[in-house]
N, C-alpha and C positions, 0 to 999 in steps of 0.2 A: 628729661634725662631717663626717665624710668620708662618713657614710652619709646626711646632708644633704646636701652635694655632689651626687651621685651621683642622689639625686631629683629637685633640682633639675635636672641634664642633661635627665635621662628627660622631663621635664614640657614641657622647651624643647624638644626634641624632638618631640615627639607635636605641640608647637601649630604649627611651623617645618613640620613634615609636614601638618597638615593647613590650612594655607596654603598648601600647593604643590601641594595635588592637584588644585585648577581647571587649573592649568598644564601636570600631567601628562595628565589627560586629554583636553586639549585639542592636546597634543602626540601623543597616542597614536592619535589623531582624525585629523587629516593638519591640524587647522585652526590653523594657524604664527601669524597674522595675530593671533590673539583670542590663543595662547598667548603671543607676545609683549604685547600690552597685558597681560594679567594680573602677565606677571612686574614691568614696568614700574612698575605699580602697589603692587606687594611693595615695590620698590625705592624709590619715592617715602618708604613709610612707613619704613622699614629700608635703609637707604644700604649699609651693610656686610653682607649677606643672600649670602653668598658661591653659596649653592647657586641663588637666584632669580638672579643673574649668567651662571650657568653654563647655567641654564636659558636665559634671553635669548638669550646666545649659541647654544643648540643652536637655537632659533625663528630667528634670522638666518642661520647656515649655512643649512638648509632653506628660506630665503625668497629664496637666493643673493646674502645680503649678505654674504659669507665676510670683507673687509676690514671690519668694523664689528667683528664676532665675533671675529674675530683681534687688535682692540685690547683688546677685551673679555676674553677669554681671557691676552692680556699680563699683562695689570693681574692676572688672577686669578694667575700663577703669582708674580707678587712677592706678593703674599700668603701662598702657601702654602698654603694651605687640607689641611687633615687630616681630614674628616668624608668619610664615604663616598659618601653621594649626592651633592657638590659632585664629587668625585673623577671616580664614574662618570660624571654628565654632562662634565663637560669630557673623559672617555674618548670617549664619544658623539661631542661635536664632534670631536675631533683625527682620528678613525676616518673621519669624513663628509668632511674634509677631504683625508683619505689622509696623515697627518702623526704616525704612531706613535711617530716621534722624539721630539715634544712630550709625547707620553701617559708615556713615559721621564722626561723633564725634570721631570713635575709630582709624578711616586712618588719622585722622588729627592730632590725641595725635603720632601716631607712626611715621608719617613723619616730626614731630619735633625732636624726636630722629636722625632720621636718615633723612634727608632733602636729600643726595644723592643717596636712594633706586630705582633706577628708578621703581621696581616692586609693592611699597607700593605707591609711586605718581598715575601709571596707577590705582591700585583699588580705588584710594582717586577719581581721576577725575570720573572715572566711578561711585562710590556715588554720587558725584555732578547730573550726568545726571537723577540717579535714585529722586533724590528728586527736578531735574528740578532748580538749580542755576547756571544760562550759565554764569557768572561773575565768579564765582570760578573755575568754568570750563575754564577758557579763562587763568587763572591765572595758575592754577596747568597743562595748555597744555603747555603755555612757558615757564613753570620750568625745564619738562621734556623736552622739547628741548633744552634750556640749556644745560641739562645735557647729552641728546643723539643727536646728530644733526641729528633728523629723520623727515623728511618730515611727517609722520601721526601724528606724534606730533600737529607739525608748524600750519596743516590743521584742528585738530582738534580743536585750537585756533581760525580760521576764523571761523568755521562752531560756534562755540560759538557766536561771535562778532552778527553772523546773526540771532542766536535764541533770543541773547538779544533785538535784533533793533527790533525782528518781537514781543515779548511781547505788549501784548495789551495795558499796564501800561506805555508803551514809549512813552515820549514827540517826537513831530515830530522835531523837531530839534533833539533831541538827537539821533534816527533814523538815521537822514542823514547822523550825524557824526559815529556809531557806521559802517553803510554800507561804508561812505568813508575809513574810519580805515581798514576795511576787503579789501576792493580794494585795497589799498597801499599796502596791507601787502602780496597780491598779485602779487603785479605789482614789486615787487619787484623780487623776485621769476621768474618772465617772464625774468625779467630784466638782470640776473642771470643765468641766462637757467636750474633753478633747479628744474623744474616740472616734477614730475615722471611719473604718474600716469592717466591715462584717468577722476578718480573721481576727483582730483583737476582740472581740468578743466572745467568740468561742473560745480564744487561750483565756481569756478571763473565765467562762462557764470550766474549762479545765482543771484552772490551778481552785478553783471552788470543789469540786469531784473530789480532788487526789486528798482535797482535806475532809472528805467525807459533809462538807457542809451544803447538802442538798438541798434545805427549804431557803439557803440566801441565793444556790445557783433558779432556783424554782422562781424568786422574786426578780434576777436578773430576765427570765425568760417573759413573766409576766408586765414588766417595765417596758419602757419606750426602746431602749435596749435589743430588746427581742423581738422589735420591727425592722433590727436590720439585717436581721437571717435568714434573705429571704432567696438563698443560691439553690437549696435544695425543695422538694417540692415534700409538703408535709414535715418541717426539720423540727418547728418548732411543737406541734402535735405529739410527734414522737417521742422529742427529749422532756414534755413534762410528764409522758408514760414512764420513763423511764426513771424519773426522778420520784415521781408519784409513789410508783412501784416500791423503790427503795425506801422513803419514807412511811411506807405503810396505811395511803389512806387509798383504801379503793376503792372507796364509791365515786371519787374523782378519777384513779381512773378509766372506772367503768362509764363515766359520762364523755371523757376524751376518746375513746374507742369508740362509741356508738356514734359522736360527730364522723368522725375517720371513716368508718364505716358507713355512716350514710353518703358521705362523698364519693367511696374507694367500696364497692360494698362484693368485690371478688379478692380485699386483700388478704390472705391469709394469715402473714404474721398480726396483722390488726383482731381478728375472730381470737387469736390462741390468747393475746393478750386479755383479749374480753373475755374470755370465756376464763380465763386465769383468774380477773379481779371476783368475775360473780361465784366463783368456788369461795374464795378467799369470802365475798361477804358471804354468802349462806351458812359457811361452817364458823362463824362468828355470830351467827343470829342479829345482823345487822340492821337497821329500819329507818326508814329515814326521818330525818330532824331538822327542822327549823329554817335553819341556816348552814349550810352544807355547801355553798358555791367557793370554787378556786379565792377571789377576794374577796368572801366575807358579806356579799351584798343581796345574796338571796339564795331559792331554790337551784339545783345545778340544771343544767337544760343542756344536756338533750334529759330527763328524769333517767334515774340509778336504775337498774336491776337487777336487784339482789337476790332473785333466785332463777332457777333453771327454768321453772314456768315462762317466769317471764323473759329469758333468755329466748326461750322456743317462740315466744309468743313475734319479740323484733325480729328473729332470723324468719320468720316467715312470710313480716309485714316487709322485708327487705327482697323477697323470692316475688311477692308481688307486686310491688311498685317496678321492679328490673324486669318483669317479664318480656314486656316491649323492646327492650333493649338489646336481648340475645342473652342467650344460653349464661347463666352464671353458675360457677363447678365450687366456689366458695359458703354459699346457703347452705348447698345440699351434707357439703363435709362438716360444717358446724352443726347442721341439724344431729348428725352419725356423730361427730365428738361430744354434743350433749349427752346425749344417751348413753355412750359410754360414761362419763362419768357418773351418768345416774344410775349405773351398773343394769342398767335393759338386761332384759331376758336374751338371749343367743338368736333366739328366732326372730325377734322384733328386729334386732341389728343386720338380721340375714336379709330381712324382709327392704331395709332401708339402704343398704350395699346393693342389690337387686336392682330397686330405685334407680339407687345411683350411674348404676351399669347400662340403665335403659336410658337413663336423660343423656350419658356421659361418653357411654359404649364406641361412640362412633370418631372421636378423638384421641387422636395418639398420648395424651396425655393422663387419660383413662387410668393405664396400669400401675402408673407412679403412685396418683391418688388411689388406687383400690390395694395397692401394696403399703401404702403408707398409713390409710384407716384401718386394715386389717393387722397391722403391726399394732394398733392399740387396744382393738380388741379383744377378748380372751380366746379365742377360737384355738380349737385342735386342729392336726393335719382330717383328721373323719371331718368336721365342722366347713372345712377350704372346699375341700371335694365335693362334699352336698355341694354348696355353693354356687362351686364353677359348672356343677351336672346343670342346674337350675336355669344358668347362661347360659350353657350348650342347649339346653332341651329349650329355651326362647329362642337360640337363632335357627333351627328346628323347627320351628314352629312358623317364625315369618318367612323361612327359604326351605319350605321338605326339600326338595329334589337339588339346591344349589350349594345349601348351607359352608359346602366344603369351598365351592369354586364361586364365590359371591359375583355377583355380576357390578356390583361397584365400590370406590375406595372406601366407602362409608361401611358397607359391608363389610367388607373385607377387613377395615380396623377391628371391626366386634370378633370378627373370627380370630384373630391374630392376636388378641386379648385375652379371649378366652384361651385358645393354647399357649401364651407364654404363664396367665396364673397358674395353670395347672402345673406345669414344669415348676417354674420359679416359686411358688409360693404354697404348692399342697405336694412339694417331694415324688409327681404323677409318676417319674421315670423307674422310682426304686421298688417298686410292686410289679414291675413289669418283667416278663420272660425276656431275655434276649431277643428272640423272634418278634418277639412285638414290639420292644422297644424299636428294633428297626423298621417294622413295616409301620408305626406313627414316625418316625424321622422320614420314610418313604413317602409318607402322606402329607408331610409338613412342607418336604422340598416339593412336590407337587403341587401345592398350594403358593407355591413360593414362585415356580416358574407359570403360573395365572396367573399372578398376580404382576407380574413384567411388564404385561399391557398396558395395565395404568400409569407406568413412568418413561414410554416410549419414547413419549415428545419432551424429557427435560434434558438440563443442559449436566458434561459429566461432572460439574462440583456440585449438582443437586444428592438430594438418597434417594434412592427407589423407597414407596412404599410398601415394597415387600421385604427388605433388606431383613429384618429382625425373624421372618421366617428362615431365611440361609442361616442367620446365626444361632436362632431357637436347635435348630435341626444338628448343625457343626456341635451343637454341646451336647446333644443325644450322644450321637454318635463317639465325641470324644469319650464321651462315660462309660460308652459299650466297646470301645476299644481299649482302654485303658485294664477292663477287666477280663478282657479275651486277648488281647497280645494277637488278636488278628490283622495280620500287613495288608492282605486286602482292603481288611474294612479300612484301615487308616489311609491308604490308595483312593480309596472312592472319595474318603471325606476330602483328600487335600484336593482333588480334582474339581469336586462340587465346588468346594470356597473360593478356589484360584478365578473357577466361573461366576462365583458370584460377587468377585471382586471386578472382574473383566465389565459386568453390567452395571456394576458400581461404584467406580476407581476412589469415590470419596469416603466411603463407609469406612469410617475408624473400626467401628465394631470384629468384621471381619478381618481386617487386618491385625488388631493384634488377636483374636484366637488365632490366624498363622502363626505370629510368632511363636505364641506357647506351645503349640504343637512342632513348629520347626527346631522349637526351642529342646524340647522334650526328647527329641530323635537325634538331637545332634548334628542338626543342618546347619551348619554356621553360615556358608555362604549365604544361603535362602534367606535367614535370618535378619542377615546383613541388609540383602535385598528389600526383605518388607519393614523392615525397619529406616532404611531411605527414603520408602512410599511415605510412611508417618510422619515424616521430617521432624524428629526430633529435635530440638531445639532451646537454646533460654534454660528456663531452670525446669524444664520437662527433663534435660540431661539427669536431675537431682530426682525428681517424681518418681520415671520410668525408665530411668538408666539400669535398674536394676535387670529389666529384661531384656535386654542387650549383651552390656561387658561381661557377665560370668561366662557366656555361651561363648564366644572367641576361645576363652581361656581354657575353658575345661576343652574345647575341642582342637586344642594347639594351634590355631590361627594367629598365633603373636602379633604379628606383623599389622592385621586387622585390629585385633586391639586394642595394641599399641597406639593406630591410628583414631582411634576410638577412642580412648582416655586423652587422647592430647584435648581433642574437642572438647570432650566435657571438662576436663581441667581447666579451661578456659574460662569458663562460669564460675569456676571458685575465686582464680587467682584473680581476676576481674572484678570478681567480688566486692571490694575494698573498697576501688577507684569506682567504679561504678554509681552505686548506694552512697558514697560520698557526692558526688554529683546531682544527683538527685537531692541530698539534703539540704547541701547548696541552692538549688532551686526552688526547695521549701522556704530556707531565710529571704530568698529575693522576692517570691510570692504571695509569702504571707500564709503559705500553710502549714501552720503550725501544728494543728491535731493531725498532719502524718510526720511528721519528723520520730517522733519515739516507736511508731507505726513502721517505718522506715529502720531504726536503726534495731528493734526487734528480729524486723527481717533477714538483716545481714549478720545477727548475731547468731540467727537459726542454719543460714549458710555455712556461715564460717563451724559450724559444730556440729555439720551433718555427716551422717555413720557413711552417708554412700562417701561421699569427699575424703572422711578418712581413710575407707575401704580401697576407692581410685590410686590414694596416693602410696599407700601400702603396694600396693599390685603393681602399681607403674616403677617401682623402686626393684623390686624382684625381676621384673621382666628386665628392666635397664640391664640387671647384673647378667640376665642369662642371656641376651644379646649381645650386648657391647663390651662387657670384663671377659677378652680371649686372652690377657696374655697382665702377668703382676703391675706393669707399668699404668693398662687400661682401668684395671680393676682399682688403681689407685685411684686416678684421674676421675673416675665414676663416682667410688665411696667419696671422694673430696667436695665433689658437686652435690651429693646427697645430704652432707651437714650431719649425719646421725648422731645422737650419745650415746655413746655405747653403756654407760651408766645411768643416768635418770631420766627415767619413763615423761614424755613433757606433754604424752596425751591426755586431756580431761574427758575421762571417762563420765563421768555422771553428768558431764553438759553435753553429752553428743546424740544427738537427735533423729530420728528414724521418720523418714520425710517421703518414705514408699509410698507411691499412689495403687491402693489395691482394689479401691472400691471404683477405678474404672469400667473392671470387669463387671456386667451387673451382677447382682446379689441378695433380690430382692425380700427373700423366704428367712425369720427371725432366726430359725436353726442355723440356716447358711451364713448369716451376718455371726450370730454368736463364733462358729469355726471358724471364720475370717479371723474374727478378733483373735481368737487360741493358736491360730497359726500365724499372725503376723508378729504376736507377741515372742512365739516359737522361735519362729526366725529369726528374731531381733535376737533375743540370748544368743543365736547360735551365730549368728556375724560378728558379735559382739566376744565371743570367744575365737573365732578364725581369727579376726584383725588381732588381740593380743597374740595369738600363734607368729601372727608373719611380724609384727610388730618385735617381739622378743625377735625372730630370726634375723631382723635386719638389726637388729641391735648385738646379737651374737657376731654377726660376720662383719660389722665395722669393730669389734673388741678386737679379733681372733686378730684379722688384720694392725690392727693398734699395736697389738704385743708382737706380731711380727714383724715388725717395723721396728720396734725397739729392741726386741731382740736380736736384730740384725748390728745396728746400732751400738749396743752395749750398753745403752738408757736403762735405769732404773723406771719400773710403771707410773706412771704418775697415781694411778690409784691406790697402790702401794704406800706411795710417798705418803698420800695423804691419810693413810689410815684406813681406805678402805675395801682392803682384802677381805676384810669379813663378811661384805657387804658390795660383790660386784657387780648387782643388776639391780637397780630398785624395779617393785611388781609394781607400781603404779597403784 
């Protein structure tokens, strides 16, 4: 009997499905109009067709009859409906609608019917995540394990337990408890021996962290446990540094950094660490004893080094063993960071930077690292200059008569080195005449256009190896035009960089000094243009939108953007569904340590200054386009939603997500005015959007009370008592 049942579904099935694929495909089609008569027609013959309902309703959402669909969709959830394609279309609509609340409401009617669906539980819990309730989450994950004994279940339960504790709304008692709850429910599990998975491991090393209990997350690490982490390469290395670190024994580890390093012996976050634990033991007067090993069983091995002697002594026995191997740039910077902390004389650090120039000189990667150890050490602008004469007068020395016009890339880096630290890091340009600062940018771009040769034969998504001399040279020059207000010189430069974009279609670099400079002049179009070249995109709209939409605006290009903010508005209001999506793929996968990673993220979105700034702006511009006439301007304000009374911006969570340190910047002065002007700027965006923010808040009032004045209505803020009070400041 039951196995007639059962064919019977399947049969009603198959013909319910193939009645409704005119529907789908003509949904699939964009063609709504003919999708909806199809389903109507379902519906005519079949009244109760719950999935042909649901369908209709998706064809009217998308026809922007959302109130038709939304009685339509009613009606469906007092139904109930249990069948997965009625389910997922009414998912569809509630989605289109932006109403995940509801998509909640319909798995929760249907998994009362059937309480033992495993497959309407997972979509139920999964709405939970989409609307962010980790409690109902925590509940419908132990149902489903109940009813399936599967560990993603079980885990998805803890990883709940954690996102409740970590809500911002949670009492710190409640906290402890909701983390000790996930640790039992763990510990169980160990207890058991039923850990499958590398991902419940680390949610387990997690909810040990969040409780601050390091030396039981350090014992997980050290247990049989911590052989099955084995996704990342050095995971488990790291995270006993790291735990190490925090419980405060560092001669452990200064013995885990010297393994690492013996393995990795150019990584440099590994050297900072090391060099971290042997500061920490010398200014402890630490020594070693007995028994000092991770478990207690002997001496630690690779042996401690607890001071800088012997710090110098491994980094050197590290320089030698790797000689054969190629060129290592991590020795030589650990040697220059010891010495700094040993506070070396200025000359000794001159003398070992020099070193480093000569081992290093001839890699593009040179200036990073000779900008980044000279940011530690104490050197003056007079100190940079000696310096960089030192590197000048050696490539002088190996090339008299070429030095400028190097006969190969190796060359050529050193030179290119040397002139961008002068600039970038010893201020070269601000002692200089006018006249000279130009004929070195004349000499720069001359070295720029020899240097051509060597990237004759690449392909155009490669850079030229000369590229950073067009752009060393473009910042001269901006500097010397910016102070002369001379149109020629700015002529020449846009000239030079247009050509040096034409050799180089891919160099970011160059492109955006265009825009700052186009940006500066008020070229919106050009703007526009090399702004297409960069293809902005993703959350680069949030980065470096800044350099873009002001420029339209102040240059009255509405229209430009206008079309501009739609795009980037795209990345916010996407935002939601997006990052929900992906967190959904976290519970399916098991990656648990990004899910709070993840919902961080979207929280940084949703409360960024440019997003509010866009939607400010987009709100203004609407009015002085589209409100020509009292009917429009209603229709507009009505779309717009404003309160004309309480401010619903959260100021103190809105976040300032400028990418500035694109531009390089590598000189500790320049960084420090970076930071003073980006701070600058932040107050003062920060007081513009309250400017426009009250204004669009004025003109949906102004509008309110005309409206009722019209009317004969009493204000409703009146009514309510709050004439004394009719704009809150936020």
């Amino acid at each position: 009997m039951a196995s007639m049942l059962a064919a019977r579904s399947h049969a009603d099935s198959s013909i319910n499905e193939r009645r409704l694929r005119p529907v789908y495909d003509y949904l699939d089609n964009g063609n709504h109009k003919k999708a909806l008569q199809e389903a109507e027609k379902l519906l005519k013959k079949q009244k109760d067709f719950s999935c042909a309902k649901a369908l209709k309703a998706l064809a009217l959402v998308r026809l922007s009859r959302s109130d038709e669909a939304l009685a339509i969709l009613n009606e469906l959830q007092t139904e109930a409906p249990t069948d997965d394609a009625t389910l997922q279309a009414m998912t569809l609509c509630y989605r289109e609608l932006e109403r995940p609340d509801l998509v909640v409401e319909a798995y929760e009617r249907a998994t009362q019917k059937e309480p033992q669906n495993e497959e309407l539980l997972s979509h139920l819990f999964m709405g939970y995540v989409r609307v962010g309730r980790p409690r109902e989450q925590r509940r419908t994950a132990l149902a489903l394990h109940r009813l399936r004994h599967k560990n993603p279940y079980y885990f998805w339960a803890v990883m709940s337990l954690v996102l409740e504790a970590a809500q911002p709304a949670t009492a710190p008692a409640e906290r402890s408890t909701l983390l000790l709850l996930a640790q039992r429910m763990v510990d169980k599990f160990v207890k058991e021996k039923r850990l499958e998975a590398e991902a419940e491991v680390q949610l387990y090393l997690m909810v040990l962290e969040m409780q601050e209990k390091y030396q039981e997350a350090l014992d997980v690490l050290h247990g049989p446990l911590g052989d099955c982490l084995t996704s990342y390469l050095d995971f488990v290395p790291q995270r006993k540094v790291e735990l190490l670190s925090k419980l405060g024994k560092w001669d452990q580890v200064n013995s885990v950094c010297k393994s690492l390093l013996l393995n990795s012996p150019d990584n440099w976050q590994y050297y900072e660490q090391y060099l971290d634990s042997v500061e920490k033991l010398q200014a402890s007067g630490w020594t070693p004893r007995g028994d000092t090993s991770e478990d207690g069983s002997g001496q630690l091995s690779p042996a401690v080094d607890h001071t800088y002697a012997m710090a110098l002594a491994f980094i050197d026995s590290l320089r030698e063993s790797c000689k054969k191997g190629g060129l290592l740039r991590g020795t030589s910077m650990a040697h220059v960071a010891v010495m700094v902390r040993e506070n070396a004389d200025p000359d000794v650090l001159a003398d070992l930077l020099m070193d480093f120039f000569t081992r290093t000189g001839h890699k593009p990667s040179c200036l990073l690292d000779l900008s980044y150890l000279l940011s530690l050490c104490a050197f003056s602008s007079e100190d940079i200059a000696k310096l960089v004469d030192r590197m000048e007068d050696s490539l002088k020395a190996a090339l008299p008569e070429d030095w400028k016009r190097p006969p190969d890339v190796s060359a050529m880096q050193r030179h290119l080195t040397v002139c961008q630290l002068r600039y970038y890091m010893s201020n070269g340009s601000h002692h200089l005449s006018p006249e000279d600062r130009l004929h070195v940018a004349r000499d720069i771009f001359t070295s720029y256009q020899h240097g051509l040769q060597f990237g004759a034969d690449l392909l155009p998504t490669d850079f030229q190896p000369a590229d950073n001399y067009a752009v060393l040279a473009g910042c001269l020059l901006l500097e010397q035009w910016q102070e002369s207000g001379d149109c020629h010189l700015l002529l020449r430069l846009l000239v030079a960089l247009e050509q040096a974009l034409l050799n180089s279609p891919s160099c970011f670099q160059i492109k955006l000094l265009l825009l700052k400079i186009y940006a500066r002049i008020g070229a919106a179009g050009l703007c526009h243009h090399v702004a297409e070249l960069l293809d902005i995109k993703h959350i680069q709209h949030d980065t470096l939108g800044y350099l873009v939409t002001p420029v339209y605006l102040k240059a009255g290009h509405f229209q430009a953007a206008s079309a501009n903010m739609n795009v980037a508005l795209k990345l916010f209001t996407g935002n939601y569904k997006d990052t929900t999506d992906y967190l959904i793929a976290c519970y399916k996968y098991g990656s648990f340590t990004k899910i709070q990673e993840m919902m961080r993220f979207r929280e940084r979105l949703n409360n960024s200054l440019h997003f509010a700034l866009l939607t400010a702006d987009k709100m203004i511009l609407e009015l002085l386009l589209e409100a020509k006439s009292p009917e429009s301007l209603k229709q507009v304000l009505a779309g717009m939603e404003i309160d004309p009374v309480n401010d619903k911006v959260e100021w103190s969570a809105l976040t300032d997500n400028r990418d500035v340190r694109i531009f390089r910047e590598w000189g500790a002065t320049r960084r420090k005015l970076l930071d003073e002007c980006l701070e600058r700027t932040r107050r003062e965006e920060m007081v513009w959007l309250r400017i426009r923010n009250l204004l669009l808040r004025l003109l949906a009032a102004c509008h309110q009370l005309s409206q009722l004045h019209q009317s004969g209505q009493p204000s409703p803020c009146a009514a309510a008592g709050d004439y004394e009070r009719p704009l809150a400041n936020g």
